[in-house]
C-alpha positions in Angstrom: -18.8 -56.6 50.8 -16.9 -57.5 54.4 -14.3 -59.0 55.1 -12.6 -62.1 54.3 -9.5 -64.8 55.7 -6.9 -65.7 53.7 -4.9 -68.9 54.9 -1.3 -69.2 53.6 0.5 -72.5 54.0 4.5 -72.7 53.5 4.9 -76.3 52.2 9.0 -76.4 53.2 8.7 -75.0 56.8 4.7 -76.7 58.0 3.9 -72.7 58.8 0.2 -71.1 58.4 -0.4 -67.1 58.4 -3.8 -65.9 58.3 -4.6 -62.5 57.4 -8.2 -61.0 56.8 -8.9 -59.6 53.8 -11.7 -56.7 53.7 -13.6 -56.4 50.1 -15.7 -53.6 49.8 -17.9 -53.5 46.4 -18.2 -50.0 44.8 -21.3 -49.8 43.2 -22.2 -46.9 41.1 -25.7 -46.5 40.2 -27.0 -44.0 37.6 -30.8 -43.4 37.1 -32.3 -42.9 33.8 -33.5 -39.2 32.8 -36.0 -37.4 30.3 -36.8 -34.1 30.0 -38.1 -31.4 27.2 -36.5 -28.2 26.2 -37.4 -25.7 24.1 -35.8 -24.8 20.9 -34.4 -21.4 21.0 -34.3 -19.9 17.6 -35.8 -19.8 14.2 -33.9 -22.9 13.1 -36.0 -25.1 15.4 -32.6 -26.2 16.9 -31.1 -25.6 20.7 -27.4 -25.9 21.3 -27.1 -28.3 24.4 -25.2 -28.9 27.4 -25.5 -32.6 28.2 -23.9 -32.4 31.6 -27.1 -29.9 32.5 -28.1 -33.2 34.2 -25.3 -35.0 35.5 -27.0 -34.7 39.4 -30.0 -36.0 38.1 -28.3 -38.9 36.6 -25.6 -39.7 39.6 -26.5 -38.9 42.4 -24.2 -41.3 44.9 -21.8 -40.1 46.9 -18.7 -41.1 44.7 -16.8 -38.5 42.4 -16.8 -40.0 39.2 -16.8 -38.9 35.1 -19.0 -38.5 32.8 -19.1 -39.6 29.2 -22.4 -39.3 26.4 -22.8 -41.8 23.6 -25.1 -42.2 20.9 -25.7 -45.7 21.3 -25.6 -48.3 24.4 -23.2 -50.1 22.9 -20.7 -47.8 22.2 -21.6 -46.6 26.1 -20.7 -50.0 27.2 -17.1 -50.4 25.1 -16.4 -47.1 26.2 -16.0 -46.1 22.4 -17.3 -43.6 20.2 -18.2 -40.7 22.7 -19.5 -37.6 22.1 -16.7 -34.9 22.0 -18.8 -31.8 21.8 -21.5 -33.0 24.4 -21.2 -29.5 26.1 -22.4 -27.6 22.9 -24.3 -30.5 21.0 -27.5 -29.5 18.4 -30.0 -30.3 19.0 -33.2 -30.2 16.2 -36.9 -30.5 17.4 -37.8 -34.3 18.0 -36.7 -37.1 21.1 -33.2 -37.2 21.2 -31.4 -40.2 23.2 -28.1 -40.4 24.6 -26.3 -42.7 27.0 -24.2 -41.7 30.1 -21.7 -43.9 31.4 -21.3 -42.7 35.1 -17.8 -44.0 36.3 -15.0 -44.2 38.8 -12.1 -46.4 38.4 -13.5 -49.7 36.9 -16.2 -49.6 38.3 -19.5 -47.9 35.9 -23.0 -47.8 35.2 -24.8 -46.5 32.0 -27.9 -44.5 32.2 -30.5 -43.5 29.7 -30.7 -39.5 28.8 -33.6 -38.6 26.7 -33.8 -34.9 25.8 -36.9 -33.6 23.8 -36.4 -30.4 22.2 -40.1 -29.1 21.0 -41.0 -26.0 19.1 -41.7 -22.6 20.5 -45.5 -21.5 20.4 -45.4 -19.2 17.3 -46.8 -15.9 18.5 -48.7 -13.5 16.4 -48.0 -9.7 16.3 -49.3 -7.5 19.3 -52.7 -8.5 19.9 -55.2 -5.4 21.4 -58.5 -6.2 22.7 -61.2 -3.5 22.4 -64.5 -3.4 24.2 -67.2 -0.6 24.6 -68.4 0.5 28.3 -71.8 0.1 27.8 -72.6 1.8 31.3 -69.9 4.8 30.5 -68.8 4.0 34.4 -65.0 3.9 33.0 -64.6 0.3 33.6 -65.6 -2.8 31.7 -64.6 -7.0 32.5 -62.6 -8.5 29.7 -62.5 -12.2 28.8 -58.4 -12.2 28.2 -58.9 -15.6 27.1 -61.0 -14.7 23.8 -57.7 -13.4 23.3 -55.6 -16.5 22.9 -56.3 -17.5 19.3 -55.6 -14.1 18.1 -52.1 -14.6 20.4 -51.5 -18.1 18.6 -53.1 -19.7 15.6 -52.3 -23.1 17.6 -54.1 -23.0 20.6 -53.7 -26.7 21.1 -51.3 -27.9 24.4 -50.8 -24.5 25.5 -52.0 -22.5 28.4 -52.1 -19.2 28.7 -51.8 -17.2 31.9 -51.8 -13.4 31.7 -49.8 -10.8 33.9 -50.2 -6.7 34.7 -46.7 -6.4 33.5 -43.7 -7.8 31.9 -41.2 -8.6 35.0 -44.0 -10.4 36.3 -44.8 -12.0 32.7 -40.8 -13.2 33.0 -40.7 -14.3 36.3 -44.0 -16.2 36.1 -45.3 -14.6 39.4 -48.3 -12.4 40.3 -50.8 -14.4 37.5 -54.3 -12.7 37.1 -56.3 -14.9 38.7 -59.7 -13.8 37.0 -59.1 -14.0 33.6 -62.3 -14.5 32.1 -63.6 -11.4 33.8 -60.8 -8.9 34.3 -61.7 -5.3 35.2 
């Protein structure tokens, strides 16, 4: 980048013109991305919008496309691309693609790797019963004895328990004493 003279010489007439010449490179750079989603039904399947990450992949201050590939080289050629990359299935397992970020002839090809895992397989509504041994009308539960009744996989999971279901949804207003909840 900067700029640059030019000399012309006109061999008839002995003239010289100079003019500068400014060259500006216009580098696009696109950074790799992973992430994992959730499957979203009983297929063990999610139906994906690729350009979900587009700011996470470019984040210059260019406007340029987007195009998805399944392989680097056919993001390179600029061949092959996904057509249905805003509604693309996804099955459980690491899925690859590659973005070529562009504008003009100028591009750069990132990595987007998209995870899709399984849902925790809940059981049917679990009820805890405990006797009041005091008969004061109150008694401390362990919630967490009941996570394996929850889920027969208990394994990479945490469990956090809420008073009610908007605050279940919105993950907000956790009870904090959960191993001794009056």
């Amino acid at each position: 980048q900067g700029t640059y003279y030019a000399r012309l010489n006109s061999v008839s007439a002995q003239c010289t013109e100079i003019k500068p010449i400014t060259v500006i490179f216009d580098a696009i750079t696109a950074n790799d991305f992973a992430t994992i989603v959730c499957e979203n039904n009983a297929m063990a399947s999610i139906d994906y919008n690729l350009s979900t990450h587009d700011t996470q992949l470019y984040s210059g201050g260019h406007t340029v496309s987007f195009s998805y590939y399944n392989s680097l080289v056919d993001a390179t050629n600029s061949s092959n691309a996904i057509t249905n990359w805003q509604n693309i299935n996804l099955n459980v397992g690491t899925h690859p693609f590659y973005v070529r970020v562009e504008k003009g002839t100028c591009f750069d090809i990132a990595e987007l790797s998209i995870e899709v895992v399984e849902r925790p397989i809940i059981n049917n509504i679990v009820s805890l019963k405990q006797c009041d041994d005091d008969t004061d009308g109150f008694s401390a539960f362990n919630l967490t004895e009941a996570n394996e009744l929850i889920s027969n996989t208990t394994t990479g999971l945490t469990f956090t328990y809420f008073l009610n279901l908007i605050d279940a949804e919105n993950n907000t207003n956790p009870i904090l004493n959960d191993v001794s909840f009056i």
